[in-house]
N, C-alpha and C positions, 0 to 999 in steps of 0.2 A: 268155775268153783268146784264142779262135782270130781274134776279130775285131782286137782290138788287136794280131796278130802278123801281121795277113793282106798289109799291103804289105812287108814285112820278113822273110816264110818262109823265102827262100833266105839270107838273113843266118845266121839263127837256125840253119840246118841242119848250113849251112858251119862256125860254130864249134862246135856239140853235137860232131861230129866231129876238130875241132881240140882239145877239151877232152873228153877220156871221163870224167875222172874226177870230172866236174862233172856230175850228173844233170839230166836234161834239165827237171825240177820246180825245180830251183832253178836253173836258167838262165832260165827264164820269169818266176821270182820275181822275179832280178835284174834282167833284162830291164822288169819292171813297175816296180819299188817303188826302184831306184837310178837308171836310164838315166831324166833327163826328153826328154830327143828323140824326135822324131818316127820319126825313120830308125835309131833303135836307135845312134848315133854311138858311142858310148863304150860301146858291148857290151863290144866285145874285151878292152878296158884293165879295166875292172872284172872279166872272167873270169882275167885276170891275175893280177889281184889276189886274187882269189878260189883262184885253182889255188897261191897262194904262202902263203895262210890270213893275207892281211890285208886280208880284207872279211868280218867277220862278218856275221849277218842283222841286228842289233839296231842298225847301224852305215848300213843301208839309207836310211833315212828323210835322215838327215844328210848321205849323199852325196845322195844325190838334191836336197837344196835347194843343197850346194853347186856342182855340176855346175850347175844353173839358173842360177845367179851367174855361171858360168865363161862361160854360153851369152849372157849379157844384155850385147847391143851397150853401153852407158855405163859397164861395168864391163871386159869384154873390148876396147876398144879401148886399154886403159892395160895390158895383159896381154903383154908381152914375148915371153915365152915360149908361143904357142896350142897346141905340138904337147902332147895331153893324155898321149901315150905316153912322154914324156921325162920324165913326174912317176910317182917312183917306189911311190908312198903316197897317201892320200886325205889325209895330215897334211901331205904335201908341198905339193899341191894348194892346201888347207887356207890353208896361209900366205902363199902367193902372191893367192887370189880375197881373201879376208875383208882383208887388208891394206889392198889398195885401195879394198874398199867401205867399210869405217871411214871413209875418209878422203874417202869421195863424198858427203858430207851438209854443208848449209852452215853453215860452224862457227859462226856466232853463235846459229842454232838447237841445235846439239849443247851451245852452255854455259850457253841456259837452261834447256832442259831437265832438264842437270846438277844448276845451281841450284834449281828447284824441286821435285825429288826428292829431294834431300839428307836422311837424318835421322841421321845421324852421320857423325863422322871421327874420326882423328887422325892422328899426322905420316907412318902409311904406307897408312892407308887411307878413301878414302871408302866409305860406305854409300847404295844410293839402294831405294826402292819406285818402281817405277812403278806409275801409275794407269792407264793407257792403252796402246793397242798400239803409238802412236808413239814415246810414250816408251821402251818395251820396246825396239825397233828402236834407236832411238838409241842408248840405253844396251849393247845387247848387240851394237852394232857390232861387226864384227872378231870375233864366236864361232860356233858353231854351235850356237845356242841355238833348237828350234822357234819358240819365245817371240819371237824377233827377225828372223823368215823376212820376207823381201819378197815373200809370197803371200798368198793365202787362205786356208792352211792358218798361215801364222804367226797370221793374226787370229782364226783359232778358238783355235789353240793358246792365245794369251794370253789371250784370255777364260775357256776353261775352267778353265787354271791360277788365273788372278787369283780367279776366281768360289769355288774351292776354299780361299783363303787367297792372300796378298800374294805375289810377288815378293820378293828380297830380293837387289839386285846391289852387289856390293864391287870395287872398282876400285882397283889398286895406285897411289898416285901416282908414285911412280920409275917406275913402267913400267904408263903406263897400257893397255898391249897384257894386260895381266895379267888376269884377268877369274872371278868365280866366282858363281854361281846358288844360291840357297838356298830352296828352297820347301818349307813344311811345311802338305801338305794332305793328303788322304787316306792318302797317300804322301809321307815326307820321302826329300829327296833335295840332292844340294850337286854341284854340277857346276862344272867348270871351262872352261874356252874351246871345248876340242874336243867337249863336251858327253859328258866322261867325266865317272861318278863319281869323288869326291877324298874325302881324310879333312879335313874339318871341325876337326880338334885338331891336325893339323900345321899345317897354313895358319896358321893363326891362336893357336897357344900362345902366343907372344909379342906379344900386343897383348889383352891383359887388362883395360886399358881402354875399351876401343874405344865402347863405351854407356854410358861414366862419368857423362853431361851429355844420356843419353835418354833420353825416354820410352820403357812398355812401345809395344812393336811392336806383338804382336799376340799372341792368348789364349793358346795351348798356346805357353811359352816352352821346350819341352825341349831342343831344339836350338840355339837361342839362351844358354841356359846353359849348354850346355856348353861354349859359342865363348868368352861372356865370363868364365868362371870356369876353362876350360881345366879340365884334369884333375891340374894339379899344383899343388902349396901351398907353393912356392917362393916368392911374395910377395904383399904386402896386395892387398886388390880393394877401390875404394868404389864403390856402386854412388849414386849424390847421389838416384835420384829413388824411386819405386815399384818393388817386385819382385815378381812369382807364378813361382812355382816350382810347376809342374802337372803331374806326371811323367805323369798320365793309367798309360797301359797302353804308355808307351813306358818306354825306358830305365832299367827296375829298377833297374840296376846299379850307376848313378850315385850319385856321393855328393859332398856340395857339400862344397866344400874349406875349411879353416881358413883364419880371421886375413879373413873378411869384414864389409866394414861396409855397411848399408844405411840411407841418410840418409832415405827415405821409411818407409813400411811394409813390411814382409815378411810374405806367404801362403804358404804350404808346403801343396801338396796331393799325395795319394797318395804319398808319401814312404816308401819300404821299408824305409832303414835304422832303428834302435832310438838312436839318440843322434844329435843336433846337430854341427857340427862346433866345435872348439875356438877360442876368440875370437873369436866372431857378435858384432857389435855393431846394435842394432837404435832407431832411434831414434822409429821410430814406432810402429805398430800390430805386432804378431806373432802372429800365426794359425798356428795346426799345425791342420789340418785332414784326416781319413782316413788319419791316419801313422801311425807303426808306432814314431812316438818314444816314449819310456816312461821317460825322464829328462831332466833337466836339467843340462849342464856347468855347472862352478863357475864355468866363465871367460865365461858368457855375462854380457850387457850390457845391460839394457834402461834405454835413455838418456830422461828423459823430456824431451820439448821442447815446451814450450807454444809456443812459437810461428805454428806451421804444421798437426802432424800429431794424430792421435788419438794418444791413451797408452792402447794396453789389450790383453793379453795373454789371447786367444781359446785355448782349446785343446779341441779335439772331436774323439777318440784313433778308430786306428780299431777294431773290433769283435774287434781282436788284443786291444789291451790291456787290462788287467787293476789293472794296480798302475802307478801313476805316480808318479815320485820327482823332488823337490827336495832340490838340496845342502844341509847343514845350516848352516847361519848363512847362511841367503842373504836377499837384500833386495831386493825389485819395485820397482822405481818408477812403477807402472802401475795401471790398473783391473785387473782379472785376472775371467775366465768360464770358468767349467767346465759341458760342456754335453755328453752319452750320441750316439753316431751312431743310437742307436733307443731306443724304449719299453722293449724288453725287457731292455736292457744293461745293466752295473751296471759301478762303476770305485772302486777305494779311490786316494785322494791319501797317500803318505808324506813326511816332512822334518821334523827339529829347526830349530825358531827360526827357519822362516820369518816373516818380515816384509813386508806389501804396504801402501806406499805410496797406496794409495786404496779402493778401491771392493772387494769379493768378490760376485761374481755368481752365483748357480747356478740356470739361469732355465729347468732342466728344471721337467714337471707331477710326473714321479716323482722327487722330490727325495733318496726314501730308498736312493734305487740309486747315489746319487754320496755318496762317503764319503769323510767330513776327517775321523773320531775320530786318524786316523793323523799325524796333522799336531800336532804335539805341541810345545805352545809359541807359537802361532799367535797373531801380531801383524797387524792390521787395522787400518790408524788412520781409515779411512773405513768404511762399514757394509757389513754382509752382508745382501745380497739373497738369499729363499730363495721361489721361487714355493709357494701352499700344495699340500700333499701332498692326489693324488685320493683317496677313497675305493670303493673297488671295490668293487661291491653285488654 
């Protein structure tokens, strides 16, 4: 520290005394980790901002790339206004440097770019992944996103991020200054332009379609489901292609809203609620997988479609359940497997007059620990597979 303060000491002295109430460890902080100049320039203005409690620490990192912007002759010669003490805010700042660097990039690169990152939209938002650090920059033009820094530290940033999981940038089209980050790696997290966290369910409650016509993104969808299904069941959602719904060890809480149709398959893993929501329609494959479901609504749907998808109805309960129930008069149109999360588990199946449409599978070795005497009435028009039972010596 002494070295990097050694042409600069009487600066640093001068204001330690101009500011008491700023310790002299977090002047040095500031001094390091906000101020990129040599000569310590924008000490003062940032102790300023600091003595007015708006320069937090964790806010460091972001001024400092942006003050670098402010300092860079091709971006500061478009810069009106240079005196840094007449900007009252680092969001002040903020919108004056990032404006005109958005707009320093050559637009016919900024729109293929666009183009090539694309994986959804609709009439108020695009979706992009970048691949690359270039792309990151382009696309997070105009934020204060590390991911999009015009340094060395943007290109580690976006590596380490990317290498963690994708990218995920949404761009308003009425106002493409609009701008929001989604990244779910080790750490989820949804940022907006000034590289604040934002709620995820406001932004975007009202655009329920938005992945109507995409593929899955990428593995852990918990945060992407909750964007595209929002948290309210005020109207239909189709989703046309593939779904996993993988709560993992995020988002207990959640619970996937009524009146959804899914035109691909649907996975349900780790799943904490005990019931389905009302009017799932499902027209491929349905997997309940480690759930904690333990019935089935009367209103559920399984559509079979031979045309495209598998037809078959997976259920492997998790080591909660016990007793699993079908509505009475209900009717599969599917293959259907029942299958123990382990060796040692047992599970009884109950329902009057179920009916399945093809195949019964139960392709555990201990077959006498999964129990259908409870299924009373049991209609199969295709065979029942039972693997043979071990004998334990």
């Amino acid at each position: 520290m002494e070295k990097l303060f050694e042409s600069v000491e009487d600066r640093i002295n001068a204001l330690a005394i101009k500011y008491p109430t700023i310790s002299k460890n977090d002047l040095l902080d500031i001094a390091e980790f906000a101020d990129p100049s040599k000569n310590k320039t924008y000490l003062q203005w940032l102790l300023n901002l600091r003595a007015k409690n708006k320069l937090p620490n964790e806010d460091f990192n972001k001024t400092f790339r942006l003050l670098e912007n402010f300092d860079n002759p091709k971006i500061r010669q478009f810069i009106r206004n240079k005196d840094i003490n007449s900007y009252k805010s680092v969001g002040e700042l903020f919108e004056v440097v990032n404006e005109i660097a958005s707009y320093n990039m050559d637009f016919r690169d900024k729109t293929k770019v666009k183009e090539d990152t694309l994986v959804a939209e609709n009439s108020n938002w695009t979706v992009h992944i970048p691949k690359t650090r270039k792309e990151s920059k382009v696309l997070g033009s105009g934020t204060n996103w590390c991911t999009a820094a015009d340094s060395e530290d943007g290109e580690s940033a976006f590596e380490n991020y990317d290498y963690a999981g994708p990218l995920i940038i949404f761009i308003n089209k009425h106002n493409p200054k609009e701008k929001y980050q989604l990244h779910n790696g080790d750490e989820s997290s949804f940022l907006n332009k000034n590289d604040d966290e934002f709620d995820i369910i406001k932004t975007f409650g009202n655009d329920r379609n938005l992945f109507k016509n995409t593929p899955i993104i990428f593995e852990n969808l918990c945060l992407i489901v909750k964007m595209i299904l929002s948290l309210t069941n005020s109207n239909d959602l189709t989703v046309e292609t593939d779904l996993k719904i993988d709560m993992g060890e995020y988002n207990t809480d959640f619970i996937i809203p009524d009146n959804l149709t899914v035109k691909g398959s649907l996975r349900i893993e780790n799943y904490r609620h005990k019931k389905l929501p009302e009017n799932l329609t499902v027209f491929g494959t349905l997997s309940l997988f480690n759930s904690d479901i333990d019935e089935l609504p009367k209103s559920l749907k399984l559509i079979r479609n031979n045309s495209k998808y598998e037809n078959n109805f997976n259920i492997k309960p998790s080591r909660k359940v016990r007793k699993f129930t079908f509505p009475d008069n209900y009717t599969i149109g599917k293959n259907v497997s029942f299958t123990l999360p382990g060796m040692r588990d047992w599970i009884e199946f109950h329902g009057n007059n179920l009916t399945i449409n093809g195949n019964l599978l139960i392709p555990n070795e201990l077959t006498e620990n999964i129990n259908i005497d409870n299924l009373t009435n049991l209609k199969v028009t295709g065979n029942i597979y039972r693997a043979p039972v071990i004998q334990r010596k």
